[in-house]
C-alpha positions as CSV (number, residue, x, y, z in Angstrom):
1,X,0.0,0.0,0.0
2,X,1.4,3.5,-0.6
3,X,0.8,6.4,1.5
4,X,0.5,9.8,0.5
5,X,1.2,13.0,1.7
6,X,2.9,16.4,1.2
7,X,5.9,16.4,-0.1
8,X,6.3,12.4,1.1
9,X,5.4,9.6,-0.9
10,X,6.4,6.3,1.3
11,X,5.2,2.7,1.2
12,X,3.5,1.2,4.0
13,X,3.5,-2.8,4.6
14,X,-0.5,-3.5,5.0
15,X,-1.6,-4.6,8.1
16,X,-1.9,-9.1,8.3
17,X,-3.5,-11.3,10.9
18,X,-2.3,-15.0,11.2
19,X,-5.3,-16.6,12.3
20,X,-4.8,-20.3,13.6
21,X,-8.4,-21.8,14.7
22,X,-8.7,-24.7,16.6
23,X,-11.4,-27.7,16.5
24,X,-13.4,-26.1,19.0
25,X,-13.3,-23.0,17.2
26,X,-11.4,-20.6,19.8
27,X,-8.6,-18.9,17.7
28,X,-5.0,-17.6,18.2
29,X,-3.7,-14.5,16.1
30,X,-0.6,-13.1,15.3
31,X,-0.7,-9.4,14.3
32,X,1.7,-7.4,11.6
33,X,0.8,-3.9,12.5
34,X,1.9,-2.5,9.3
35,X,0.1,0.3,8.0
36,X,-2.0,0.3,11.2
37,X,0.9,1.4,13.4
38,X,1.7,4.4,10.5
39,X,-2.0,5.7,11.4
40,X,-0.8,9.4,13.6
41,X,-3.7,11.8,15.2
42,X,-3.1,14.0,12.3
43,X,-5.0,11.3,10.1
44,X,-7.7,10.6,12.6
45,X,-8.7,14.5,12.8
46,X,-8.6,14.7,9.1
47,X,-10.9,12.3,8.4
48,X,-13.2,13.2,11.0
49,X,-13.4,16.6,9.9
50,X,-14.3,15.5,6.2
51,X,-16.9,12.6,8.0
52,X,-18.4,15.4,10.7
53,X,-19.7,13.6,13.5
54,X,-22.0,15.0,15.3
55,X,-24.7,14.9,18.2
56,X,-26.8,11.3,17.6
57,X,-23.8,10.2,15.7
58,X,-21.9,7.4,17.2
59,X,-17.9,7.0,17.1
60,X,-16.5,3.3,17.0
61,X,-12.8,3.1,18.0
62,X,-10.9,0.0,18.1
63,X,-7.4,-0.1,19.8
64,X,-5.3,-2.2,16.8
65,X,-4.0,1.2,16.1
66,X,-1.5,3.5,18.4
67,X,-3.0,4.5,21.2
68,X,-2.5,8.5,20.3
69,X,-3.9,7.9,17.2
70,X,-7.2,5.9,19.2
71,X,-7.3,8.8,22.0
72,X,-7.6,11.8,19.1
73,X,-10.9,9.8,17.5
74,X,-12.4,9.6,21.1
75,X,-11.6,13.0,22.0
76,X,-12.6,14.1,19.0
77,X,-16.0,12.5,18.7
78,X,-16.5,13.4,22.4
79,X,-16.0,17.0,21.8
80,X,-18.4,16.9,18.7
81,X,-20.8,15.8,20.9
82,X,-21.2,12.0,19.7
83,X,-21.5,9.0,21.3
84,X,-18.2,6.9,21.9
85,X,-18.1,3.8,21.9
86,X,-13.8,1.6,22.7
87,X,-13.4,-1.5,22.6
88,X,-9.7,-1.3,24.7
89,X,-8.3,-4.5,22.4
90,X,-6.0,-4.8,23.2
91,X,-5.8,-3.1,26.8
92,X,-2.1,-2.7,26.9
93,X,-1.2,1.4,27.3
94,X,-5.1,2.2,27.4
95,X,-5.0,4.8,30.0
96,X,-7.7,7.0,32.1
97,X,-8.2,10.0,29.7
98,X,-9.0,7.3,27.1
99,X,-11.5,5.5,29.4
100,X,-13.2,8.9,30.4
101,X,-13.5,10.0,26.9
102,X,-15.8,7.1,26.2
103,X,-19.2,6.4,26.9
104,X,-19.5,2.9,26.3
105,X,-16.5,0.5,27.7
106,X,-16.4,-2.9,25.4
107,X,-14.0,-5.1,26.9
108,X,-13.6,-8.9,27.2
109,X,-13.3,-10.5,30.9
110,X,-9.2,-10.6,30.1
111,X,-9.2,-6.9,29.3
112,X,-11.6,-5.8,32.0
113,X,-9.6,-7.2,34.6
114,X,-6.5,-6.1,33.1
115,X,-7.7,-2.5,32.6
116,X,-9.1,-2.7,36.5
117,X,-5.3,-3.9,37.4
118,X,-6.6,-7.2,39.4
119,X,-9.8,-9.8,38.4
120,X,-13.2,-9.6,40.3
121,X,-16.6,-10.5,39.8
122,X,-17.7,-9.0,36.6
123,X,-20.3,-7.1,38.1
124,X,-18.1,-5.7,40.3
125,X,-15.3,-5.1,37.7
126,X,-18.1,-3.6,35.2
127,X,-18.3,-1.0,38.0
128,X,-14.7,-0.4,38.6
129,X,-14.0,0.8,35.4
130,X,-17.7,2.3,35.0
131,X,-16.4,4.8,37.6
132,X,-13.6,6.0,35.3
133,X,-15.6,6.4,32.4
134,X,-17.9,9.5,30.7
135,X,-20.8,10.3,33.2
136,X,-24.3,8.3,32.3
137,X,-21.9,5.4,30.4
138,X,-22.2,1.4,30.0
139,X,-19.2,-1.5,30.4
140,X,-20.3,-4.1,28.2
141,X,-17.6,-7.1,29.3
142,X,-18.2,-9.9,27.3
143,X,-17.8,-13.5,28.3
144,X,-17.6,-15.6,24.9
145,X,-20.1,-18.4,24.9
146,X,-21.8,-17.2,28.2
147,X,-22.8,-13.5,26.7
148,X,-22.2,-10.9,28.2
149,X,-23.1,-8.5,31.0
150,X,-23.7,-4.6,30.6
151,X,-23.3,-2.6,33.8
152,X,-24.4,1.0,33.9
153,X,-25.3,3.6,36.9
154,X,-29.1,1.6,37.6
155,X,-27.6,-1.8,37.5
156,X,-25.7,-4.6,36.1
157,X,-27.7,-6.8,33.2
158,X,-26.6,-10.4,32.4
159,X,-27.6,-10.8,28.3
160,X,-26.9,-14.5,27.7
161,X,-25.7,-15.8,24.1
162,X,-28.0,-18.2,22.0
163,X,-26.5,-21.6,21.8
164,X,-25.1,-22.0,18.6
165,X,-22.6,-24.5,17.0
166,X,-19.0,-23.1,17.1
167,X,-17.4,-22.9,13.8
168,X,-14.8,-20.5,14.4
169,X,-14.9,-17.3,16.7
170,X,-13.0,-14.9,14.7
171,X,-14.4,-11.6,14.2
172,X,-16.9,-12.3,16.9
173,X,-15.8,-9.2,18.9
174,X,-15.8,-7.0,15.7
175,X,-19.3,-8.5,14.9
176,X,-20.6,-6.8,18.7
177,X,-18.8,-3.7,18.0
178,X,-20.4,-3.0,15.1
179,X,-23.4,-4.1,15.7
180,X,-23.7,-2.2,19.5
181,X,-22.9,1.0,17.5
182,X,-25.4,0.7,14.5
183,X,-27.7,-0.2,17.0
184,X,-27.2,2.9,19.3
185,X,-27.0,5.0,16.1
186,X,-30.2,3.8,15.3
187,X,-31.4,5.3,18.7
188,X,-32.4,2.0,20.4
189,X,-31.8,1.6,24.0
190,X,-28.4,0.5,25.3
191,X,-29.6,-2.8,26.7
192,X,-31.5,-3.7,23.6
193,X,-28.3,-2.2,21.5
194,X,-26.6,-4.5,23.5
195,X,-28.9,-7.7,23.4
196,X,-28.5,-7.4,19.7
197,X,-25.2,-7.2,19.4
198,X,-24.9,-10.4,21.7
199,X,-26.8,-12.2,19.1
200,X,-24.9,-10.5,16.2
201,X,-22.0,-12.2,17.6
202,X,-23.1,-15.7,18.5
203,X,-24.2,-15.8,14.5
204,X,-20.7,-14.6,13.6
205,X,-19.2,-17.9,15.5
206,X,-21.7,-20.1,14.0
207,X,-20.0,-19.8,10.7
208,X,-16.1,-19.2,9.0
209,X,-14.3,-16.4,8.6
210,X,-14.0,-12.7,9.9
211,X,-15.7,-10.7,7.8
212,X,-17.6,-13.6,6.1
213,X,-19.0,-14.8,9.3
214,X,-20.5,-11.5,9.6
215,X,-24.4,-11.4,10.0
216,X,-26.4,-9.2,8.0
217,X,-29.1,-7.2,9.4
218,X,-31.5,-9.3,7.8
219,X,-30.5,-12.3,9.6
220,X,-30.5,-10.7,12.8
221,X,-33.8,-9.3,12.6
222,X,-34.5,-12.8,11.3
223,X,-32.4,-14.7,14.3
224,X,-33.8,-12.5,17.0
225,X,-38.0,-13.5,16.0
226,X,-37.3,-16.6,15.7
């Protein structure tokens, strides 16, 4: 891939995941960060401004990127007055402006507990970190084949997973991303944002690939009547 800019024209190795799944379908990857690691806040506020989020709007921001590049799209979107939603993978260097700059918190049990420095109860983890993040926020932890739970100021929620036959779990954590912040973006309640996204993800696992495995809204809305 080639990268342009003034006065610089440089080429950039393209970012490749080594994704070994086993027969249960739990996977291992090894990351090249390639042209992920070249992404600077400079880019980030670029594209923003040419995207113009905006109050209703929701910001999704992964952590596969440098974290100054991850904390100028959160503070960004936060000043622009949309909703933020992290998912801290992975949690290494995450630190507290980044976790008060977002309103909802998506990590898994591992990241939770690493981000709260020690493990705990979910619940009680959930709110740990819900203390350290944007007033009025959510901590959705998720717990794999078990669901997940969503704590926020009125409570902690448990949203279990359907049972579905494992095929391979990669993606499954992009799969609830996405799907939490179309749903939020579509001005549905967090916990129903959340249920949704739950199910998203247990459909994503019940079938190969990253990307491929990737339910359309169609068959959630399908999935979720029946």
């Amino acid at each position: 891939m080639w990268c342009d800019e003034p006065h610089r024209r440089q080429r950039v190795v393209t970012y490749v995941a080594l994704i070994l799944v086993d027969e249960k379908g739990e996977n291992c990857i090894a990351v090249a960060g390639g042209a992920n690691t070249a992404l600077e806040p400079g880019h980030v506020r670029e594209s923003l401004q040419r995207l113009g989020p905006g109050p209703g709007d929701v910001v999704l921001v992964g952590h596969e990127i440098p974290t100054v590049a991850a904390s100028e799209a959160l503070r960004y979107a936060k000043a622009a007055g949309s909703i933020t939603v992290f998912n801290p993978a992975p949690a290494t260097s995450v630190d507290s402006e980044m976790l008060a700059l977002s309103d909802v918190l998506t990590p898994n049990e591992g990241e939770a507990a690493q981000l709260a420095g020690h493990d705990d109860e979910h619940e009680a983890l959930g709110g740990e970190l819900l203390a350290r993040i944007a007033g009025g926020g959510h901590v959705l932890i998720t717990l794999g084949s078990r669901g997940a739970v969503l704590v926020g100021r009125d409570g902690s929620t448990v949203l279990p997973a359907p049972e579905v036959a494992v095929v391979d779990t990669v993606g499954a954590g992009d799969t609830l991303n996405g799907s939490i912040a179309a749903g939020l973006a579509a001005g549905l309640p967090i916990t129903e944002a959340a249920r949704r996204a739950v199910a998203a993800a247990s459909l994503a696992v019940a079938r190969p690939g990253a990307r491929e495995g990737m339910p359309t809204a169609r068959e959630l809305e399908a999935a979720l009547a029946g």
